[in-house]
C-alpha positions in Angstrom: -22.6 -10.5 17.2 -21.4 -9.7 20.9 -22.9 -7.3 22.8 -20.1 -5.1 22.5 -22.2 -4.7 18.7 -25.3 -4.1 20.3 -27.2 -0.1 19.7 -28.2 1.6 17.2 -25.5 4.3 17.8 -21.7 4.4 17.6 -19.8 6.6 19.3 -16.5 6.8 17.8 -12.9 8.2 17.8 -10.4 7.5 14.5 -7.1 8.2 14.5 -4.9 7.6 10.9 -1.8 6.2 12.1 1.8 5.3 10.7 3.0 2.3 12.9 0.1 -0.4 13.0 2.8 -3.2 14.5 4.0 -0.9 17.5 0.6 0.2 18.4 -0.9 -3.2 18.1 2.4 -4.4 20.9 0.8 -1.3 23.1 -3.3 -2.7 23.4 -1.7 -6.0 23.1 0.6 -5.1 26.4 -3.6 -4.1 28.0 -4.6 -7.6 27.4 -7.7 -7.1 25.2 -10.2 -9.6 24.1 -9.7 -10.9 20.4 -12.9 -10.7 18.4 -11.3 -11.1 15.1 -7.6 -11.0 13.4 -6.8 -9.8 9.6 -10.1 -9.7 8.6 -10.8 -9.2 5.4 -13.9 -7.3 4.7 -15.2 -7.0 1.7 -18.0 -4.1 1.8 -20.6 -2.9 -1.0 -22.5 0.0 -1.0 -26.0 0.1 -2.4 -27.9 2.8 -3.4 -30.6 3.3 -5.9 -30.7 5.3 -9.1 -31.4 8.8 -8.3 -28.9 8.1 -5.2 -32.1 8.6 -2.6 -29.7 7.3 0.2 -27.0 9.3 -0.4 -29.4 12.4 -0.5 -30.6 11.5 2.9 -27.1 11.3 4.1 -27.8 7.4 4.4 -26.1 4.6 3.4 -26.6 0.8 2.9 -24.1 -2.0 3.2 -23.1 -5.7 2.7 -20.5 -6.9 4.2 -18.7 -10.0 4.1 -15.9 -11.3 6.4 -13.2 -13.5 5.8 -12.0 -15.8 7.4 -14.4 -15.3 10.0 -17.6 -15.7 7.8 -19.6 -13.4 9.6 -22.1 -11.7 7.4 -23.7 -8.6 7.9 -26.0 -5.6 6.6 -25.7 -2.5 7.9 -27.8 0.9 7.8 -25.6 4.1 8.9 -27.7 7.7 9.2 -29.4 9.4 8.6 -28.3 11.0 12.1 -24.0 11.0 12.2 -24.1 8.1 14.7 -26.8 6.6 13.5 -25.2 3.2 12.6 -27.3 -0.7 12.6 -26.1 -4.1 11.7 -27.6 -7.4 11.4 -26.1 -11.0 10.8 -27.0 -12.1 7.6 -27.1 -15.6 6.5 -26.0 -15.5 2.6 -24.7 -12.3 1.6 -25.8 -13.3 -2.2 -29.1 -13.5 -1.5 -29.1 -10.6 0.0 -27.5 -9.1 -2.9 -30.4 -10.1 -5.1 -32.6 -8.7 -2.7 -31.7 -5.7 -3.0 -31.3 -6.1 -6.5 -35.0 -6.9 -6.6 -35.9 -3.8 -4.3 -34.7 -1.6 -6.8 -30.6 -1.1 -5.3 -27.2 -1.4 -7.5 -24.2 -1.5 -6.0 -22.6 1.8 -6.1 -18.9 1.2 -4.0 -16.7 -1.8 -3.2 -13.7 -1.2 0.0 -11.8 -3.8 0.8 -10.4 -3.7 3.9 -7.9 -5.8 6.2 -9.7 -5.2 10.0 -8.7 -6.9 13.7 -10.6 -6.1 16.6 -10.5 -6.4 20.1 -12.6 -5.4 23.1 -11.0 -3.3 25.7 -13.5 -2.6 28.8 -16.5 -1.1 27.6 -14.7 -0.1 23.8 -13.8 -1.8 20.8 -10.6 -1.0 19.2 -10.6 -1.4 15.3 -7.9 -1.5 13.5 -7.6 -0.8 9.6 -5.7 -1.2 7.0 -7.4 0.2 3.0 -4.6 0.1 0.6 -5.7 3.3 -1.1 -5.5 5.0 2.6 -3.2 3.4 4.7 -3.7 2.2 8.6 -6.5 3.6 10.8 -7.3 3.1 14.6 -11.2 3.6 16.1 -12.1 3.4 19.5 -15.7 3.3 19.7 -18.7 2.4 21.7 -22.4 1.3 20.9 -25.6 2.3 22.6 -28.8 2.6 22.2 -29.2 5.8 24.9 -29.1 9.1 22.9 -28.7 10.6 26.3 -25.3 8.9 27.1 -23.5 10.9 23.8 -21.7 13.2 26.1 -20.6 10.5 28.7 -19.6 8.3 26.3 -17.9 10.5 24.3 -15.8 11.5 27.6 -15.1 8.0 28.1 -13.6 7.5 24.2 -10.7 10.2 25.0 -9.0 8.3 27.9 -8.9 5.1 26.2 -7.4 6.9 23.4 -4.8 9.0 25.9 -4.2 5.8 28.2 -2.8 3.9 24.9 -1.0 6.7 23.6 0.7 7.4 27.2 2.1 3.4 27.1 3.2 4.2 23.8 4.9 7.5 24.8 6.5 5.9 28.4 8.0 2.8 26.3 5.6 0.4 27.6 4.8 -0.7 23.9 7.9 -1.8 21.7 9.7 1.9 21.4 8.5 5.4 22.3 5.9 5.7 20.3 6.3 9.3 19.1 4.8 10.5 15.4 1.7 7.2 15.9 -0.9 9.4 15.4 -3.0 8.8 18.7 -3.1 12.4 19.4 -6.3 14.4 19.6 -5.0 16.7 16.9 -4.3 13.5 14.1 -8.2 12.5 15.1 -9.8 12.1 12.0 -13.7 12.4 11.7 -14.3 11.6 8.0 -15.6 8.7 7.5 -14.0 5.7 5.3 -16.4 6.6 2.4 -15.9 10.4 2.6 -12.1 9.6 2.6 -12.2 7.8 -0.4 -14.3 10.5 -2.0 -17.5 8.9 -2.8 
């Protein structure tokens, strides 16, 4: 992973959005770095019988990329930003694994995902067919103490894309998009697919 991955905290802003193409013309007019492009991710979510994770506001992941073939398992919680990953070798063994710890898979979302690195942020961009496109801008650290800061720092990335949108700058005006601070949306993918 890049060291835009490294920390064990994400600090993030998500906006649901309605025209991926035009706001992908807008960070593409920025001239971000490509990390990856129409990924798709297939994620499980583990938990074990009595649902110990969930109770702890936890939860455990496997995902697998394609065609990137990165690998990855990934701890979120139990704090709200609270999120670790790790490059795994073979996602099937550590499926079994888990297995043999005691897990079952609980949730499979299948995602298409680019991202791109602008300055300090990465920009994510989703698309989950049950819930249609979503932009993140987000951040990792490892300094609890830089929440506020960095926070700060999420809202101008999102308001510097949305203004290019809004003076033409990306492929029309970019009205009804959805980067605006009241179309933010704070649930998380799981929570938005009600599980």
């Amino acid at each position: 992973m890049t060291t835009h991955f490294l920390g064990k905290y994400e600090i993030e802003l998500k906006f649901k959005i309605k025209d991926i193409s035009e706001f992908r013309d807008t960070l593409l007019s920025l001239h971000p770095e490509a990390f990856v492009f129409e990924n798709n991710e297939y994620d499980i979510y583990y938990d074990d019988p009595l649902a110990s994770l969930h109770k702890r506001n936890m939860s455990m992941v496997l995902r697998s990329m394609s065609p990137s073939g990165i690998k990855l398992w990934i701890v979120k919680g139990p704090e709200e930003r609270r999120c670790e990953a790790v490059n795994i070798e073979s996602f099937e063994k550590a499926d079994s694994m888990l297995h043999t710890l005691g897990y079952i898979p609980i949730h499979h979302v299948n995602k298409t995902r680019s991202i791109y690195f602008l300055d300090q942020f990465h920009i994510t961009l989703d698309y989950i067919a049950m819930l249609g496109h979503y932009v993140e801008i987000s951040v990792m650290t490892d300094d609890e103490a830089a929440f506020p800061e960095l926070e700060d720092a999420c809202v101008p990335c999102a308001l510097r894309l949305r203004l290019r949108l809004r003076l033409g700058l990306g492929l029309g005006l970019g009205l009804g998009l959805g980067l605006d601070m009241e179309n933010k949306e704070s649930r998380s993918y799981r929570q938005l697919l009600g599980f």
